[in-house]
LUMMIVEX-178149 format. One line per 5 residues: number of its first residue (from 1); their letters; for each residue x, y, z of C-alpha. Coordinates in nm, 2 decimals. Layout:
<pts>
NUM	A	X/Y/Z  ...
</pts>
This chain:
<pts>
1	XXXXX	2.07/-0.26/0.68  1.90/-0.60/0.66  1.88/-0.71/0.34  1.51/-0.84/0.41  1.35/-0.49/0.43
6	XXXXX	1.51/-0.37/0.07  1.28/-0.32/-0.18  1.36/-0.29/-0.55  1.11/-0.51/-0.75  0.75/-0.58/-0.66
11	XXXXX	0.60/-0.86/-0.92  0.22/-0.99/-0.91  -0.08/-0.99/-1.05  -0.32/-0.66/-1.00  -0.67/-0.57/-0.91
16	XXXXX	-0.78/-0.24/-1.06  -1.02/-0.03/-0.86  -1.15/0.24/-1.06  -1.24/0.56/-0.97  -1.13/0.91/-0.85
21	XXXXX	-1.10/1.04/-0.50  -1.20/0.74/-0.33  -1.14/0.85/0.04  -1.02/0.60/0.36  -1.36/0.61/0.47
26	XXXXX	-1.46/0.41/0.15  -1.18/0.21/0.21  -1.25/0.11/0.60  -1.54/0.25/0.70  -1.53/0.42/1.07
31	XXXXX	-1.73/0.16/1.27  -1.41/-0.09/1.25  -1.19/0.13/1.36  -1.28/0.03/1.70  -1.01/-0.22/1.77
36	XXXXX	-0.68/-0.13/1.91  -0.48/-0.30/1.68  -0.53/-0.37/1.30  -0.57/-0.76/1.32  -0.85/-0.85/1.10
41	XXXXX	-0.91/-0.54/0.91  -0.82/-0.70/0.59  -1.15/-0.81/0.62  -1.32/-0.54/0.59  -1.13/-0.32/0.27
46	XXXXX	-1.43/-0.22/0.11  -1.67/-0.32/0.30  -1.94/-0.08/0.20  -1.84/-0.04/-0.14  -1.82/-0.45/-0.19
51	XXXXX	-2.15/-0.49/-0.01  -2.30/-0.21/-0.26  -2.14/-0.37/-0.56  -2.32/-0.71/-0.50  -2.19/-0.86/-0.18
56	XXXXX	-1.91/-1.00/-0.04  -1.84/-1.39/-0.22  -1.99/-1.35/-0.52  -1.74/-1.47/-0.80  -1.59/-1.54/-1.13
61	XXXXX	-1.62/-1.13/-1.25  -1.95/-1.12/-1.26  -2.10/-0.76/-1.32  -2.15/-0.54/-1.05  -1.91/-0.75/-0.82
66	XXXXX	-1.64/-0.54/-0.64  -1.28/-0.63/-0.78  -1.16/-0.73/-0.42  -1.47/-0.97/-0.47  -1.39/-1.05/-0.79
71	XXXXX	-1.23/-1.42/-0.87  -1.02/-1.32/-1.17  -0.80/-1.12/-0.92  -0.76/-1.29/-0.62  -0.43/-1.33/-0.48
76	XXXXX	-0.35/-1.00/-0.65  -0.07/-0.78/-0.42  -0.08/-0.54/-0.68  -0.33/-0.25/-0.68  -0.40/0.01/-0.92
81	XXXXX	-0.64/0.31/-0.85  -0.70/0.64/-1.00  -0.66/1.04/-0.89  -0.58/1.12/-0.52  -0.61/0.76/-0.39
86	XXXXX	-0.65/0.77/-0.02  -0.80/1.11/0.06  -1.03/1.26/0.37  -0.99/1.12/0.72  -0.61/1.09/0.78
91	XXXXX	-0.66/0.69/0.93  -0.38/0.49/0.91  -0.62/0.17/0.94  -0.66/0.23/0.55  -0.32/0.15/0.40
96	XXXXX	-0.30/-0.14/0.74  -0.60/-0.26/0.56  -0.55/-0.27/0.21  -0.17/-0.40/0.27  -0.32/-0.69/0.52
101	XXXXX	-0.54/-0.79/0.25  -0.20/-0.89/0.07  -0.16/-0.56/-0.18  0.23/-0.52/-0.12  0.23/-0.17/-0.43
106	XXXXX	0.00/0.06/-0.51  0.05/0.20/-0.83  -0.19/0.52/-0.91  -0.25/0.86/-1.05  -0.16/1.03/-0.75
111	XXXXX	-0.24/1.01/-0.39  -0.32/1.18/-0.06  -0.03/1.29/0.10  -0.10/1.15/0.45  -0.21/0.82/0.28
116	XXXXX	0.10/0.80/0.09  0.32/0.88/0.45  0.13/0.63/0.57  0.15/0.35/0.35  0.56/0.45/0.35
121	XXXXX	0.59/0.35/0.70  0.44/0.01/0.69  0.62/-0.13/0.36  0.35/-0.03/0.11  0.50/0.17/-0.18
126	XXXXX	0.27/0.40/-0.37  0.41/0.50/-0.73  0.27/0.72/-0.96  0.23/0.79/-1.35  0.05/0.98/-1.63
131	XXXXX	-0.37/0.94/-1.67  -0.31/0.78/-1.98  -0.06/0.52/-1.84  -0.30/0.42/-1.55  -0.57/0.37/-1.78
136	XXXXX	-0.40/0.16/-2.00  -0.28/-0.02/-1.75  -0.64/-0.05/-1.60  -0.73/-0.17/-1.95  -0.47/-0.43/-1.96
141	XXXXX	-0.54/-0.59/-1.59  -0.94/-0.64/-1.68  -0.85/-0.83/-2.01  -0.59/-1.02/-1.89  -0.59/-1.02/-1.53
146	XXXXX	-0.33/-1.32/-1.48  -0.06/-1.16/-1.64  0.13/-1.03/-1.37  0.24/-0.64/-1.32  0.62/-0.59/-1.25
151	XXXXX	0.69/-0.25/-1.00  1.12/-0.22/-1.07  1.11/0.05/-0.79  1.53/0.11/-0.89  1.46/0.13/-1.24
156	XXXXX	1.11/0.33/-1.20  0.91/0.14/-1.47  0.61/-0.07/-1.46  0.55/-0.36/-1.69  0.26/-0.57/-1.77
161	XXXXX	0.26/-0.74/-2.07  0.32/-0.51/-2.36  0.26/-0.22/-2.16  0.53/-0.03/-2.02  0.57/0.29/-1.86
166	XXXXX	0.76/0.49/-1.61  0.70/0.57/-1.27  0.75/0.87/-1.05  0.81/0.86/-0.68  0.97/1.11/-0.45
171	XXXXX	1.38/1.02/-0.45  1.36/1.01/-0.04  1.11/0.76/0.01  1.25/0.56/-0.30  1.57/0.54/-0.16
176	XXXXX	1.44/0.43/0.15  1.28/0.13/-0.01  1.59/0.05/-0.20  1.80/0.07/0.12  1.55/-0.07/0.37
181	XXXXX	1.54/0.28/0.59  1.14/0.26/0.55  1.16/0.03/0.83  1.22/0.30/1.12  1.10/0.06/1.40
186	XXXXX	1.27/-0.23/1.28  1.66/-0.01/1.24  1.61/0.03/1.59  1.52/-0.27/1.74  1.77/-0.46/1.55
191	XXXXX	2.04/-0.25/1.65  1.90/-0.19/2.04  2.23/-0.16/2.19  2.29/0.10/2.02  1.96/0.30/2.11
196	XXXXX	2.06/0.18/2.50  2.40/0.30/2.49  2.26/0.65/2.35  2.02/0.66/2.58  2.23/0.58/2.91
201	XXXXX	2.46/0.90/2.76  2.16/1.16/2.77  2.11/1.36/3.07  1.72/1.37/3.05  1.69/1.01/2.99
206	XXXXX	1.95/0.90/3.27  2.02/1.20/3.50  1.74/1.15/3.69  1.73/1.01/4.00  1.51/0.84/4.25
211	X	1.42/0.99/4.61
</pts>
C-alpha cells in the first residue's frame, strides 16, 4: 500500500462551526451543484450561511462574521462541528467542498451516515466524541485559535493545548486510514495490471466476441 495515502496523525489549527443538524444544503447550497465536476466548490462552503452572517471578506473575528470568514482561522484544515454534522440531501458535493476548502478532519458529535461514507472515500476523516469534549474543544479553538488541534487517528485522541480527549471511530474505516485502503480508486490504478490480468480471465468481460 503506498505509504502516501496512510493516515495516522492530522495536526492544524481548527475552525469551529457551531451548531446542531447543520444539513449539506447549508453547506453547498443546490444551485452549485450544477457543474460536473467539484472544481471550485470550495468556494462556495457556506455560501448562504457566510452571506447571512455578514458577507463573504469581512475579517479579523468580527461579530456576526462566519468562521470560514473569519481571519483568526484561516488556513485551518481542522474542523469541528456539533450533532449529526452533514445531514438531509445525501450530496457528495458537501464533504468535496468542505475538504477543497483545505479541512483535511472533521472532528464532531456525530454525523450523518451518508456524509460520513462520503467524506471516507475522498480522504476526509470524521471522528467523534462526548458533547462535553466538543464543547470544550469549541471553547478552546475561539480563545486560542492558533494553537493547533492534533487528530492521532492510531492512538484515537485529540489534543489541543491542555485539552485532551478520546475519539471514537468505527475500527473499519480507521483501519483503512491507517493502512491507506480508503483510497479504493487509487489501489487500483496503481496496481492496473493486476485489474487487466483479472479482467482478461472473466468470461463476461472477455468472452465476448465481435460479429
Amino acid at each position: 500500500m503506498p505509504t502516501s495515502l496512510r493516515m495516522k496523525e492530522l495536526s492544524g489549527t481548527a475552525v469551529p462551526v457551531r451548531g446542531d443538524d447543520i444539513d449539506t444544503d447549508r453547506i453547498i447550497p443546490a444551485r452549485h451543484l450544477r457543474s460536473i465536476t467539484f472544481d471550485g466548490l470550495e468556494r462556495f462552503v457556506f455560501d448562504d450561511d457566510r452571506k447571512e452572517a455578514g458577507g463573504a471578506g469581512k475579517a479579523g473575528g468580527a461579530r456576526g462574521v462566519h468562521p470560514f470568514d473569519d481571519e483568526r482561522y484561516r488556513g485551518a484544515t481542522v474542523l469541528v462541528v456539533n450533532r449529526n454534522f452533514g445531514c438531509g440531501s445525501s450530496r457528495e458535493h458537501a464533504p468535496q467542498a468542505i475538504h477543497r476548502w483545505g479541512i483535511q478532519v472533521i472532528v464532531g458529535e456525530s454525523f450523518s451516515d451518508i456524509f460520513f461514507g462520503n467524506s471516507a472515500v475522498i480522504g476526509l476523516p470524521c471522528v467523534t466524541a462526548s458533547p462535553s469534549d466538543i464543547e470544550a474543544l469549541l471553547t478552546a479553538v475561539e480563545k486560542v485559535p492558533s494553537t493547533p488541534v492534533t487528530v492521532d487517528l492510531d492512538a484515537l485522541a485529540c489534543v489541543h493545548g491542555s485539552v485532551r480527549f478520546e475519539l471514537t471511530m468505527p475500527r473499519n474505516i480507521r483501519d483503512a486510514f491507517l493502512s491507506g485502503a480508503w483510497d479504493t480508486t487509487g489501489m487500483l490504478l496503481d496496481r492496473f495490471d493486476e485489474v487487466r490480468d483479472v479482467a482478461a480471465r472473466l468470461p463476461y468481460v472477455s468472452g465476448f466476441t465481435q460479429r
